[in-house]
PDBQT receptor file of N, H, CA, C and O in Angstrom, charges set to zero:
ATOM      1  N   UNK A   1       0.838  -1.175   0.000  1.00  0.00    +0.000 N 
ATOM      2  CA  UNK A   1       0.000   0.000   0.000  1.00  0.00    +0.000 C 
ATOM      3  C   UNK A   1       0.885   1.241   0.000  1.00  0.00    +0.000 C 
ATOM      4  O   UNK A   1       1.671   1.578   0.885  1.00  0.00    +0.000 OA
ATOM      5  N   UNK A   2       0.601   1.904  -1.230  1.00  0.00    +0.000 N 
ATOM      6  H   UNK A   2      -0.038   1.630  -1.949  1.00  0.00    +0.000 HD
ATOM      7  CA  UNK A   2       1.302   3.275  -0.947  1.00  0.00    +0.000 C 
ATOM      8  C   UNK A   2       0.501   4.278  -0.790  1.00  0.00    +0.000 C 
ATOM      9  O   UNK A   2      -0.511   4.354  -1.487  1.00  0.00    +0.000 OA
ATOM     10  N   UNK A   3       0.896   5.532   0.450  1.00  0.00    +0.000 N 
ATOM     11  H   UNK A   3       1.717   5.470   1.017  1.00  0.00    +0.000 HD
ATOM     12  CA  UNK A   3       0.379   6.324   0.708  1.00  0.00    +0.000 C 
ATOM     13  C   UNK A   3       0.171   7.684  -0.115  1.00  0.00    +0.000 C 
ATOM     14  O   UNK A   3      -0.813   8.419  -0.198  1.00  0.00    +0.000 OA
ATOM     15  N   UNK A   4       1.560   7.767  -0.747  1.00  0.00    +0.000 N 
ATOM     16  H   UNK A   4       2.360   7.171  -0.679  1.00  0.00    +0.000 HD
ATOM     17  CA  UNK A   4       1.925   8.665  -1.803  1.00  0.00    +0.000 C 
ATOM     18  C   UNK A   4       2.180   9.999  -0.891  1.00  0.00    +0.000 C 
ATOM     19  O   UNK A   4       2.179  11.115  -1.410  1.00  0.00    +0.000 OA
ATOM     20  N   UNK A   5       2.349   9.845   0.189  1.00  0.00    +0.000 N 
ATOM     21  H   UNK A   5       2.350   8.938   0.610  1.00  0.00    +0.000 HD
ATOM     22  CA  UNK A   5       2.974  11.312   1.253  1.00  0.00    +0.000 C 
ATOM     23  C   UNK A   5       4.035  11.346   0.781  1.00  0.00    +0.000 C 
ATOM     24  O   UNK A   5       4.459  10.243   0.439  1.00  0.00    +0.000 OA
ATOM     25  N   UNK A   6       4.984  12.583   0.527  1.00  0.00    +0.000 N 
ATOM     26  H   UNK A   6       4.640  13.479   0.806  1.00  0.00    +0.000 HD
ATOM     27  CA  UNK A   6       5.826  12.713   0.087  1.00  0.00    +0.000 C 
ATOM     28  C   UNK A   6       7.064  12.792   1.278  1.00  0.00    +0.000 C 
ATOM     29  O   UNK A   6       6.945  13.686   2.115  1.00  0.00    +0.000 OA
ATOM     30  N   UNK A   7       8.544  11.646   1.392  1.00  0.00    +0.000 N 
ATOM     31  H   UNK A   7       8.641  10.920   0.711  1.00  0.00    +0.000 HD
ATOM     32  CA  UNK A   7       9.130  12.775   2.209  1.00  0.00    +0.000 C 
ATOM     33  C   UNK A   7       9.718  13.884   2.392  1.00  0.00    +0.000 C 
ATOM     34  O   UNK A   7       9.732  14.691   1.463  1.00  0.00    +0.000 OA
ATOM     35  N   UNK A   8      10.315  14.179   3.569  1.00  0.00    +0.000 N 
ATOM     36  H   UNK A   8      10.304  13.523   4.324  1.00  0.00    +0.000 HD
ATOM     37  CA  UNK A   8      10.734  15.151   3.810  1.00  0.00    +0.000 C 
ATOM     38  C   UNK A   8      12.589  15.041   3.479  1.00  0.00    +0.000 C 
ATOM     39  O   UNK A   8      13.142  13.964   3.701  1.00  0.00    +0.000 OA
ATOM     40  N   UNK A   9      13.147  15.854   3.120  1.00  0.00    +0.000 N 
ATOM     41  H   UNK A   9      12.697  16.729   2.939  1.00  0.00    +0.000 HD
ATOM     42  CA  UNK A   9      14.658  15.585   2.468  1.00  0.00    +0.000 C 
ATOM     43  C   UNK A   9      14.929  16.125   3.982  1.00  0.00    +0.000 C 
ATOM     44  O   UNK A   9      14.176  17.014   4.379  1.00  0.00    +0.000 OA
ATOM     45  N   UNK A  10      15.846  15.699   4.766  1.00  0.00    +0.000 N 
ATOM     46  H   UNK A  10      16.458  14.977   4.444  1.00  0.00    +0.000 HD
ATOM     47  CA  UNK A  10      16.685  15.951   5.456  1.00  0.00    +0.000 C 
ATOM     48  C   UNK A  10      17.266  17.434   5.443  1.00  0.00    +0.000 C 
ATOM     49  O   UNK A  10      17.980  17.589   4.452  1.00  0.00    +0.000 OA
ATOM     50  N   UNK A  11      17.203  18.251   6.016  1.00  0.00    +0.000 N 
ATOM     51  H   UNK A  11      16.623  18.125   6.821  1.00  0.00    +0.000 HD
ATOM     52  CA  UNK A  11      18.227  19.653   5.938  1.00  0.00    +0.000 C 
ATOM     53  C   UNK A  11      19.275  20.018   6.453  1.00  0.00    +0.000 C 
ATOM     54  O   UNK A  11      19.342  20.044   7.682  1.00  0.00    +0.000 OA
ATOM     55  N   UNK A  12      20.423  20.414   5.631  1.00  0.00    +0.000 N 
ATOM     56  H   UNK A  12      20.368  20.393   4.632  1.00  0.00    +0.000 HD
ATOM     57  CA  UNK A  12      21.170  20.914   6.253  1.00  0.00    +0.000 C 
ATOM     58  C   UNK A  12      21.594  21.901   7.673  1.00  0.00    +0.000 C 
ATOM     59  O   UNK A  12      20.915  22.835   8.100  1.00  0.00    +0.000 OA
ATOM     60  N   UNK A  13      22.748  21.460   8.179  1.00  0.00    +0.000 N 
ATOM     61  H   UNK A  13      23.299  20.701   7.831  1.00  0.00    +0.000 HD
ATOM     62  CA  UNK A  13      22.382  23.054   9.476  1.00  0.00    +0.000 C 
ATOM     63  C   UNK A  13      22.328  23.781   9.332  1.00  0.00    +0.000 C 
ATOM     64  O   UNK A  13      21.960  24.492  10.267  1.00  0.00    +0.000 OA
ATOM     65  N   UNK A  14      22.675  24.519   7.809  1.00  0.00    +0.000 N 
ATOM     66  H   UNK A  14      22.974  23.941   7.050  1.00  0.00    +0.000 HD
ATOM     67  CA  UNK A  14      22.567  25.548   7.362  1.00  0.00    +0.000 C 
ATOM     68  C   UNK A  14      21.362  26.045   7.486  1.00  0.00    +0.000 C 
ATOM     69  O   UNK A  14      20.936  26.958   8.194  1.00  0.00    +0.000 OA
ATOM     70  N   UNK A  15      20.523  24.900   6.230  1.00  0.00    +0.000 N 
ATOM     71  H   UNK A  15      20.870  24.159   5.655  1.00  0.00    +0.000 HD
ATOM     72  CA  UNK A  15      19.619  25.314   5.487  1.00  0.00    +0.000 C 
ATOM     73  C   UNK A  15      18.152  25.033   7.155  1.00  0.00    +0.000 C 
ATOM     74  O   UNK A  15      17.110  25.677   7.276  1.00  0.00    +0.000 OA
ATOM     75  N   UNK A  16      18.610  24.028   8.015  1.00  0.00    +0.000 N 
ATOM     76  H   UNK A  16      19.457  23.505   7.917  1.00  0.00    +0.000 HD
ATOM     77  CA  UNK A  16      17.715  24.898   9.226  1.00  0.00    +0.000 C 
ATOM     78  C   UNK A  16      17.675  25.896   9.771  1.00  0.00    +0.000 C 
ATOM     79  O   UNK A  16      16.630  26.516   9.969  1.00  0.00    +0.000 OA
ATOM     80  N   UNK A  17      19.107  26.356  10.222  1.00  0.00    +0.000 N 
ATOM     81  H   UNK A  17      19.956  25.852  10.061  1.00  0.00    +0.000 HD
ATOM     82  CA  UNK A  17      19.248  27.649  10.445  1.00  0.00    +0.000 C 
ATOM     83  C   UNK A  17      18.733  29.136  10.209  1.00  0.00    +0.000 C 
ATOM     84  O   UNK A  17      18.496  30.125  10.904  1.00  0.00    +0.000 OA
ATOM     85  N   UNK A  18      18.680  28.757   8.794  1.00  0.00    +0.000 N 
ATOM     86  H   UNK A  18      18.872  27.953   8.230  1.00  0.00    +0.000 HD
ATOM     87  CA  UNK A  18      18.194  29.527   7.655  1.00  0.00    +0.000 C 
ATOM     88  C   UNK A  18      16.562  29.382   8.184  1.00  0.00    +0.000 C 
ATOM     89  O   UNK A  18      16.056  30.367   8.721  1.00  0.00    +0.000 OA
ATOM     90  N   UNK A  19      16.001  28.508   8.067  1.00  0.00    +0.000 N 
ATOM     91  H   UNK A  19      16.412  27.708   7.631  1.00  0.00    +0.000 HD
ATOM     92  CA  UNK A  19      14.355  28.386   8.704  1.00  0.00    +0.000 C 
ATOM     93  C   UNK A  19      14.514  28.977   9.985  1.00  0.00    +0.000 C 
ATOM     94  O   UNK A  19      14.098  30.113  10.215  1.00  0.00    +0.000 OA
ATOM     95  N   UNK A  20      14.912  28.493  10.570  1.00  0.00    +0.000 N 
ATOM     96  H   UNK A  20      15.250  27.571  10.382  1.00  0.00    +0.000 HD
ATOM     97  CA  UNK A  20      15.015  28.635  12.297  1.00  0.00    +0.000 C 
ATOM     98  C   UNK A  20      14.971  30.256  12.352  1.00  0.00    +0.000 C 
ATOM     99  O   UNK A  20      14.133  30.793  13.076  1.00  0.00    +0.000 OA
ATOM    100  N   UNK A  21      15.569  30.771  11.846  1.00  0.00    +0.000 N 
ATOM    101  H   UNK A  21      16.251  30.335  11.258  1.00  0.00    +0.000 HD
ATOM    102  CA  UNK A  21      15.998  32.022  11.487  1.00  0.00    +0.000 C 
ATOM    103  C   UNK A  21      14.288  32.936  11.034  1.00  0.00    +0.000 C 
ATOM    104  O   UNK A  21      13.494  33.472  11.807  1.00  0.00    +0.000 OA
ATOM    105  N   UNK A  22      14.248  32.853  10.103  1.00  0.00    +0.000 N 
ATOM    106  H   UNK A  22      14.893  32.418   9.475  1.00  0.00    +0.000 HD
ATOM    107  CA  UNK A  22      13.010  32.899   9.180  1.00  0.00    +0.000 C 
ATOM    108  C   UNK A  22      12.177  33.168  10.317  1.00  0.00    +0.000 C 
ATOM    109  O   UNK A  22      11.937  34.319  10.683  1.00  0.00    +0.000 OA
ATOM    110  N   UNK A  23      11.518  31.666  11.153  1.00  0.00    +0.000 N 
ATOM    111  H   UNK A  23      11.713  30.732  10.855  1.00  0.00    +0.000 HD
ATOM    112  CA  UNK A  23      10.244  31.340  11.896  1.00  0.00    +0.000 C 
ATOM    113  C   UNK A  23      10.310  32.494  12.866  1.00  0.00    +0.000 C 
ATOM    114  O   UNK A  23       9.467  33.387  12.953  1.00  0.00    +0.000 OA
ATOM    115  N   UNK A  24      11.603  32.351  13.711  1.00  0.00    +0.000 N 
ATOM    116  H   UNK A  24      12.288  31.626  13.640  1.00  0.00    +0.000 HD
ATOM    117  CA  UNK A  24      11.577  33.181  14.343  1.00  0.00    +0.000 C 
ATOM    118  C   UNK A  24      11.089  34.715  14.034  1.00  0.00    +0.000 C 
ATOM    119  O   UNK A  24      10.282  35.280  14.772  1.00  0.00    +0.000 OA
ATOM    120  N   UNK A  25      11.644  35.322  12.899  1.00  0.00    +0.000 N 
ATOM    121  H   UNK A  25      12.300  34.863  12.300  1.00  0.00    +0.000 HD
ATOM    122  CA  UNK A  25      11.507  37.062  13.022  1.00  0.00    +0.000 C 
ATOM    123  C   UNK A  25       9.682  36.650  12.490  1.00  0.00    +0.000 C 
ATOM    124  O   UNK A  25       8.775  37.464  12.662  1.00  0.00    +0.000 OA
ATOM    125  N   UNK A  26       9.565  35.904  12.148  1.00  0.00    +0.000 N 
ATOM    126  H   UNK A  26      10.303  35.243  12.009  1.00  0.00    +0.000 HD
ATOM    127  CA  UNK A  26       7.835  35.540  10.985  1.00  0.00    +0.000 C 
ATOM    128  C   UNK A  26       6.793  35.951  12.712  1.00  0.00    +0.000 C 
ATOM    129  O   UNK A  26       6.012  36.886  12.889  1.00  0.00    +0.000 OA
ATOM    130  N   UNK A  27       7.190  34.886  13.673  1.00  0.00    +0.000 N 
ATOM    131  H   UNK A  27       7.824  34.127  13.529  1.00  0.00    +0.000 HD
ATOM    132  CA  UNK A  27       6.745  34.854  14.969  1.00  0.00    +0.000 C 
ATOM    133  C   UNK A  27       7.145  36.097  15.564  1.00  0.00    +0.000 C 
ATOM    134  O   UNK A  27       6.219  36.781  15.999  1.00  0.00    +0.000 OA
ATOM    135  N   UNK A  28       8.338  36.560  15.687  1.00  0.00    +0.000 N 
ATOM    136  H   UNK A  28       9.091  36.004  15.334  1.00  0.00    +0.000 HD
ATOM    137  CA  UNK A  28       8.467  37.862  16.341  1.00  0.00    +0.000 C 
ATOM    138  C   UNK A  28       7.886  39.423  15.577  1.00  0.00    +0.000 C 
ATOM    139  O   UNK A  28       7.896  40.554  16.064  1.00  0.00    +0.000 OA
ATOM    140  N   UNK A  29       7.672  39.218  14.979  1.00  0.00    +0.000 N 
ATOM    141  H   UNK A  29       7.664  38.300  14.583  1.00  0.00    +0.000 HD
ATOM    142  CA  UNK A  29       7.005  40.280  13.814  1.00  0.00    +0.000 C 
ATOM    143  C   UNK A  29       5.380  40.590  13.901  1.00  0.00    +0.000 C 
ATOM    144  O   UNK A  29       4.708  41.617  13.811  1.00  0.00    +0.000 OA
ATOM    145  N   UNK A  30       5.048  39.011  14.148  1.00  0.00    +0.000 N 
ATOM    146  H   UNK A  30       5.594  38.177  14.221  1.00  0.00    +0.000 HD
ATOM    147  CA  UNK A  30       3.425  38.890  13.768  1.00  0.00    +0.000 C 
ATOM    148  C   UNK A  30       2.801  38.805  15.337  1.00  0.00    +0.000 C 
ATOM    149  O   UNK A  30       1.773  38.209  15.660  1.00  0.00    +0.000 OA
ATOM    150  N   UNK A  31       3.603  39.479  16.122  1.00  0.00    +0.000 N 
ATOM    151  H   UNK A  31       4.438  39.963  15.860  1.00  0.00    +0.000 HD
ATOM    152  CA  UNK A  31       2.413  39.739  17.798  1.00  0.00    +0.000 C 
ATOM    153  C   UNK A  31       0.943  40.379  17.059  1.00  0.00    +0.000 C 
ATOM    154  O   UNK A  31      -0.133  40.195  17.628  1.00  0.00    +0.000 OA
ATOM    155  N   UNK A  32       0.976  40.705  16.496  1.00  0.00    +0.000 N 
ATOM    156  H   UNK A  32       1.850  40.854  16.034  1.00  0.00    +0.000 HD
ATOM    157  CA  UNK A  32      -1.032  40.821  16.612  1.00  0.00    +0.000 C 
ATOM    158  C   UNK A  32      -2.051  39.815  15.920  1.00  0.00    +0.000 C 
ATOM    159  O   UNK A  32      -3.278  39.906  15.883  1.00  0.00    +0.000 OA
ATOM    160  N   UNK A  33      -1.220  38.822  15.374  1.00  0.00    +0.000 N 
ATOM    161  H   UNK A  33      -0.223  38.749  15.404  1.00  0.00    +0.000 HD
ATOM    162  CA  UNK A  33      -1.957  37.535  14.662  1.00  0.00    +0.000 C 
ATOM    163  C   UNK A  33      -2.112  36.788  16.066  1.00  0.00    +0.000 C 
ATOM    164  O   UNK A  33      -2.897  35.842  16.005  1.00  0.00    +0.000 OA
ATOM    165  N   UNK A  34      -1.551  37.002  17.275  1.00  0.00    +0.000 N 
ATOM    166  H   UNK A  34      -0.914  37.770  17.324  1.00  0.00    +0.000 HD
ATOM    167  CA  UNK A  34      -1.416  35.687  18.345  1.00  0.00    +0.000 C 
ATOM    168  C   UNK A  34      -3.240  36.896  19.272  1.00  0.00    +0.000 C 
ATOM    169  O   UNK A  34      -3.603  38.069  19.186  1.00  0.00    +0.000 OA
ATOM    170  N   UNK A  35      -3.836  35.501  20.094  1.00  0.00    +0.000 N 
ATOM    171  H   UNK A  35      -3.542  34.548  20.164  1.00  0.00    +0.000 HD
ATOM    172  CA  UNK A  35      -5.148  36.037  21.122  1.00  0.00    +0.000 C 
ATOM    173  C   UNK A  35      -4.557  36.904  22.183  1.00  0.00    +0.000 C 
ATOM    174  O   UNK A  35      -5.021  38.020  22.418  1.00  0.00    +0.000 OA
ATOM    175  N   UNK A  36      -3.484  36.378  22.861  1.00  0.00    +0.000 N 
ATOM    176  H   UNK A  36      -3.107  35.472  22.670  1.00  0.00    +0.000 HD
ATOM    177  CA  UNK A  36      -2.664  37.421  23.868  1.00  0.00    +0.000 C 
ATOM    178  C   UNK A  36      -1.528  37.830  23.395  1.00  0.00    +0.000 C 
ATOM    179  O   UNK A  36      -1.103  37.839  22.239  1.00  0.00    +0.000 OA
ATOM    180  N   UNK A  37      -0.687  38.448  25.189  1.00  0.00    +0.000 N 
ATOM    181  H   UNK A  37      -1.032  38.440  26.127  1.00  0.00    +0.000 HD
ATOM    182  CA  UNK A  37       0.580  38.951  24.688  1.00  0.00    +0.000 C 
ATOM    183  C   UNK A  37       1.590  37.486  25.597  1.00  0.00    +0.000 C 
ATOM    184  O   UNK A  37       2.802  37.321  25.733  1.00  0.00    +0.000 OA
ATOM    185  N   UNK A  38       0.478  36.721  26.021  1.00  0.00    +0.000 N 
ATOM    186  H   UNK A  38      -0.507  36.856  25.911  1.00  0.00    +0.000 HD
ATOM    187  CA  UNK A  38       1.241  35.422  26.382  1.00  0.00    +0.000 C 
ATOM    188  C   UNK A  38       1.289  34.584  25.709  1.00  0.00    +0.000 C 
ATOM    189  O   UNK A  38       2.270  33.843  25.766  1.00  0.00    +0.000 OA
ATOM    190  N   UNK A  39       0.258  34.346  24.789  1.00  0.00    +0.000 N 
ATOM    191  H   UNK A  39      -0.539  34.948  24.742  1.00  0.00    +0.000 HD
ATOM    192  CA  UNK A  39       0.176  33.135  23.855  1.00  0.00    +0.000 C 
ATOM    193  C   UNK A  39       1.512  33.634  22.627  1.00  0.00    +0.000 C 
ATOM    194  O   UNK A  39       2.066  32.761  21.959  1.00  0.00    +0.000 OA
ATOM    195  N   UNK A  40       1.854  34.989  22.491  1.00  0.00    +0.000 N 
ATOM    196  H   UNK A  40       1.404  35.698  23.033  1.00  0.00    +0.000 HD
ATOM    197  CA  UNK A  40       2.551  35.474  21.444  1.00  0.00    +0.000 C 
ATOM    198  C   UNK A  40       4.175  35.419  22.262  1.00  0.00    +0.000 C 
ATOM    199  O   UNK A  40       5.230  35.204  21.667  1.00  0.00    +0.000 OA
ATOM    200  N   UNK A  41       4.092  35.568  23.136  1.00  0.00    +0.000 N 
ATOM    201  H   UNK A  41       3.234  35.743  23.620  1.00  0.00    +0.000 HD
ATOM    202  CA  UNK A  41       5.270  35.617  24.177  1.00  0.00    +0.000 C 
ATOM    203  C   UNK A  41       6.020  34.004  24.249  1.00  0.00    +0.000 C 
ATOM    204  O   UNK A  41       7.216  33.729  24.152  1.00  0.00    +0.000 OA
ATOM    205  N   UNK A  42       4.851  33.092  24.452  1.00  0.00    +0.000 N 
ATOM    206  H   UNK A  42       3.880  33.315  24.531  1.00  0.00    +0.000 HD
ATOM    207  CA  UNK A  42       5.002  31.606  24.475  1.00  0.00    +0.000 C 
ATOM    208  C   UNK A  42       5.932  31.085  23.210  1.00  0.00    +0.000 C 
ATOM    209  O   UNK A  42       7.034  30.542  23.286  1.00  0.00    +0.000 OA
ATOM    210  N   UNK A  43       5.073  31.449  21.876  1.00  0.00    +0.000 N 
ATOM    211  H   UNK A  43       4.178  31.890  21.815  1.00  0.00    +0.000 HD
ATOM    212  CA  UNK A  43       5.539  31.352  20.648  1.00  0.00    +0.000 C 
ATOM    213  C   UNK A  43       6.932  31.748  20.047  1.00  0.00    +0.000 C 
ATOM    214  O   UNK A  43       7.730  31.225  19.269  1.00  0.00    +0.000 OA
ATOM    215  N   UNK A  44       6.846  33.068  20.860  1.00  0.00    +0.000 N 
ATOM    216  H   UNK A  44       6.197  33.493  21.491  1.00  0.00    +0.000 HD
ATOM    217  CA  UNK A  44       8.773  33.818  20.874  1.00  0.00    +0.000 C 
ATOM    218  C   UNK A  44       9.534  33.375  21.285  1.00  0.00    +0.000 C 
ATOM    219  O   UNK A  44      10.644  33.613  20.808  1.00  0.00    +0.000 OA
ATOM    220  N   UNK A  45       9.427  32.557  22.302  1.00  0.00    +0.000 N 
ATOM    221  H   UNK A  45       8.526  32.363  22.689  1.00  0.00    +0.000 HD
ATOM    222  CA  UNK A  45      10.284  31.809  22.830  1.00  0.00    +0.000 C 
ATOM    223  C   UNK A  45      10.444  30.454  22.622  1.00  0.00    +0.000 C 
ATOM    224  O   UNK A  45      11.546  30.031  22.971  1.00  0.00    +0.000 OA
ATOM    225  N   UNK A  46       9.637  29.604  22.133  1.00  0.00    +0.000 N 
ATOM    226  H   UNK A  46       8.742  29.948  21.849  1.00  0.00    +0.000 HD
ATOM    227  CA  UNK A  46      10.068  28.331  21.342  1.00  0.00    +0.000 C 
ATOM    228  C   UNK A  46      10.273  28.629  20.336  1.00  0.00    +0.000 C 
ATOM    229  O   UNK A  46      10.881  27.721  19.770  1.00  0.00    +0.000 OA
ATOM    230  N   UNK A  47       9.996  30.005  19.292  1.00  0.00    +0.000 N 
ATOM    231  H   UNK A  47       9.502  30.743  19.751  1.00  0.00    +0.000 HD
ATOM    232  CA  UNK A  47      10.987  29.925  17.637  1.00  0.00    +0.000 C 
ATOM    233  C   UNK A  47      12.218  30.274  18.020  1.00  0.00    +0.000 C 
ATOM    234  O   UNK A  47      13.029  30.190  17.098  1.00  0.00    +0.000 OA
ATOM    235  N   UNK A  48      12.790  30.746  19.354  1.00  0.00    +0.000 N 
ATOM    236  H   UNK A  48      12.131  30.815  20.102  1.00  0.00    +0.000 HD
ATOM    237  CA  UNK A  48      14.423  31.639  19.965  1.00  0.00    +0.000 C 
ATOM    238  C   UNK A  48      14.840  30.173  20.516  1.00  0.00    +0.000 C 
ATOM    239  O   UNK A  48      16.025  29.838  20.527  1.00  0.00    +0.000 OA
ATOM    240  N   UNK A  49      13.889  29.383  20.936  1.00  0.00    +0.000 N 
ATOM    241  H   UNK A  49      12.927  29.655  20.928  1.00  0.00    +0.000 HD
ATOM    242  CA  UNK A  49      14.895  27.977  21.223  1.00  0.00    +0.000 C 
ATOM    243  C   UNK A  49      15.338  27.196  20.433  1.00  0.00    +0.000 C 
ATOM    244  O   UNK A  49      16.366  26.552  20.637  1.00  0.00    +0.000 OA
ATOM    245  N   UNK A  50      14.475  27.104  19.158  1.00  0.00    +0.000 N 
ATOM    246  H   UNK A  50      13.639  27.628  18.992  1.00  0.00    +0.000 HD
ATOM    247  CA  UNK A  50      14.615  26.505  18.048  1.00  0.00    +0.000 C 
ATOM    248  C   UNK A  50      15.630  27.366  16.795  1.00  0.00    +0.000 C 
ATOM    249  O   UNK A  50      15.912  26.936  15.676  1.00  0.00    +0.000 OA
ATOM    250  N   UNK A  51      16.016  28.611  17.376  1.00  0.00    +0.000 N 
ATOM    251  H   UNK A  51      15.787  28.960  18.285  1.00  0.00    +0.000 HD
ATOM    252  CA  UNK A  51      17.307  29.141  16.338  1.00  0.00    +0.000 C 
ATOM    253  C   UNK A  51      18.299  29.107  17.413  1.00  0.00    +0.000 C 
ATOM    254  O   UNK A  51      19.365  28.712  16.941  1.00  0.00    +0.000 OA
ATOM    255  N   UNK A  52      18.380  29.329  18.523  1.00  0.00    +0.000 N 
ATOM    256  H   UNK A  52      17.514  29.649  18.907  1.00  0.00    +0.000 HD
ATOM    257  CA  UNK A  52      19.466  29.056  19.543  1.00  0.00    +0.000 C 
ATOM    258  C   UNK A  52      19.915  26.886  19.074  1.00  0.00    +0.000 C 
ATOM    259  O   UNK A  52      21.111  26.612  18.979  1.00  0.00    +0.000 OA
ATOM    260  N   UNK A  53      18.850  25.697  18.858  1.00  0.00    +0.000 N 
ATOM    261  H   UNK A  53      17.878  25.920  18.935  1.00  0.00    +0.000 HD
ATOM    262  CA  UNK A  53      19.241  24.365  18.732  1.00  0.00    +0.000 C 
ATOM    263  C   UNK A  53      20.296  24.741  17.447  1.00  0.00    +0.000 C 
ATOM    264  O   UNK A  53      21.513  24.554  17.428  1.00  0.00    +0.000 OA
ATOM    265  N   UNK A  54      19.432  25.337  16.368  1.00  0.00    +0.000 N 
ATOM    266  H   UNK A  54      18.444  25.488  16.383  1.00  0.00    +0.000 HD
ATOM    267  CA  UNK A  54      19.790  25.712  15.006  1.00  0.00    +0.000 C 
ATOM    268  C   UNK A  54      21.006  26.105  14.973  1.00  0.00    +0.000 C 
ATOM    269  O   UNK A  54      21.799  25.412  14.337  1.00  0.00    +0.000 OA
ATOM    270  N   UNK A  55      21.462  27.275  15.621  1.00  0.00    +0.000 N 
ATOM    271  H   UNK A  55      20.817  27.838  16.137  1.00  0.00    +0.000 HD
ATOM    272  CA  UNK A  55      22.813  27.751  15.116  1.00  0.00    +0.000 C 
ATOM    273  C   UNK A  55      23.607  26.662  16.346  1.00  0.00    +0.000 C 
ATOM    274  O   UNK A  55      24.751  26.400  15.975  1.00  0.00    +0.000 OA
ATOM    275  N   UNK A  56      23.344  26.182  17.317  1.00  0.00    +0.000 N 
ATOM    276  H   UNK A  56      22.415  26.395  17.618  1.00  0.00    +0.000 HD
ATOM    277  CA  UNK A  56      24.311  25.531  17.607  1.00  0.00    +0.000 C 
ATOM    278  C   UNK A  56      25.205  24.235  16.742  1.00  0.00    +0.000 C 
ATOM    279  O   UNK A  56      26.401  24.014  16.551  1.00  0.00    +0.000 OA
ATOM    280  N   UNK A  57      23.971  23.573  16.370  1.00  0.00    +0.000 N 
ATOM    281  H   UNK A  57      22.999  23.753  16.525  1.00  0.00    +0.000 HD
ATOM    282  CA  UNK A  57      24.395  22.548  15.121  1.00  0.00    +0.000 C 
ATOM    283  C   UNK A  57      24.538  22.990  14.048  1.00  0.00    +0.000 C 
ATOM    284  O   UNK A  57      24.524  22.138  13.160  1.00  0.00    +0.000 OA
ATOM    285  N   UNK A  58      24.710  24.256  13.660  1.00  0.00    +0.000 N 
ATOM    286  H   UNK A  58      24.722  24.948  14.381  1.00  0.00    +0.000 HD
ATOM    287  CA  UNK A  58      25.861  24.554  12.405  1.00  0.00    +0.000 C 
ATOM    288  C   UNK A  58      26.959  24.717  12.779  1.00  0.00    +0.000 C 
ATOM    289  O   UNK A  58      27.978  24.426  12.152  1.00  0.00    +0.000 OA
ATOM    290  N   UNK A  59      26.892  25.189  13.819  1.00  0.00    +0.000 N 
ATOM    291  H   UNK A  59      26.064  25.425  14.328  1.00  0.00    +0.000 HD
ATOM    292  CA  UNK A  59      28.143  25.865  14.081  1.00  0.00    +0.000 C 
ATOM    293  C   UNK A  59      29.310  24.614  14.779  1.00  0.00    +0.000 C 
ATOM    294  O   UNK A  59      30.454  24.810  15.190  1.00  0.00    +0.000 OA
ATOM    295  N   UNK A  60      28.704  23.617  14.733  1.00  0.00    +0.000 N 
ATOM    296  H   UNK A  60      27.775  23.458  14.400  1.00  0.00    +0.000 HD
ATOM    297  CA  UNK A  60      28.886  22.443  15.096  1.00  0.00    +0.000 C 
ATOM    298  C   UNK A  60      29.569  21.350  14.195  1.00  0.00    +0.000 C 
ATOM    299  O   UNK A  60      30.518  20.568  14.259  1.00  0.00    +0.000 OA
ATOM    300  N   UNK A  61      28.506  21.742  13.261  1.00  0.00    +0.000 N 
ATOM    301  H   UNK A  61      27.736  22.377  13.209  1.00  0.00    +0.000 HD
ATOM    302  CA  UNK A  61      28.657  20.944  11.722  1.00  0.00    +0.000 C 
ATOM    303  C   UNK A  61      30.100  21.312  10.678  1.00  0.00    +0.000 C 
ATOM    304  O   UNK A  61      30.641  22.405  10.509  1.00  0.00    +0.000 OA
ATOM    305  N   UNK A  62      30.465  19.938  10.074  1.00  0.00    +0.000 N 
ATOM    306  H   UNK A  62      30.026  19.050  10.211  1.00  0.00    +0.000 HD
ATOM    307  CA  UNK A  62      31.986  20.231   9.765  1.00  0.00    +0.000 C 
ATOM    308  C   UNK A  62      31.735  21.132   8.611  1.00  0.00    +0.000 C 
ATOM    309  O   UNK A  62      30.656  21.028   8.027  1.00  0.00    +0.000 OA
ATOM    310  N   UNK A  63      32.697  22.087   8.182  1.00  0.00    +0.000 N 
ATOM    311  H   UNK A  63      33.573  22.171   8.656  1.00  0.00    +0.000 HD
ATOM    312  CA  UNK A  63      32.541  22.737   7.354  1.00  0.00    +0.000 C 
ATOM    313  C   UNK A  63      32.508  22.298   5.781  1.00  0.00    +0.000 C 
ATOM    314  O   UNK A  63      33.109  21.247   5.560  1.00  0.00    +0.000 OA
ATOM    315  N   UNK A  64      31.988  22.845   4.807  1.00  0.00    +0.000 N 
ATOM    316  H   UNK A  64      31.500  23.699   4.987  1.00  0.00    +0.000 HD
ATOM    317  CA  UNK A  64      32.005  22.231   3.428  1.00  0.00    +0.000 C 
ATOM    318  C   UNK A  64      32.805  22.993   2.712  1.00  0.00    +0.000 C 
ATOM    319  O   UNK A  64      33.012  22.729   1.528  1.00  0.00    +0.000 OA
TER     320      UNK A  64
């Protein structure tokens, strides 16, 4: 049985970084799309943990 979901290619640390990066200012930018200033506060701070994981594993990653 095939599902026909497509996967997902693996990303570089870069090329997360690069997202990680992105989500974050997308989330820090868009406080008036969130119901509070906690639910938007909440959100700021798991896209800042998720570019803080991000640049650690590039910066980690052997160079090309």
């Amino acid at each position: 049985m095939n599902s026909e979901v497509p996967t997902r290619r693996r990303r570089s640390p870069d090329e997360a970084l690069e997202r990680a990066t992105s989500d974050y200012l997308r989330v820090s930018r868009g406080a008036h799309l969130y119901a509070s200033e906690d639910e938007h506060q909440r959100a700021e701070q798991a896209a800042w943990d998720r570019l803080e994981t991000a640049r650690d594993q590039s910066e980690r990653a052997p160079a090309r």
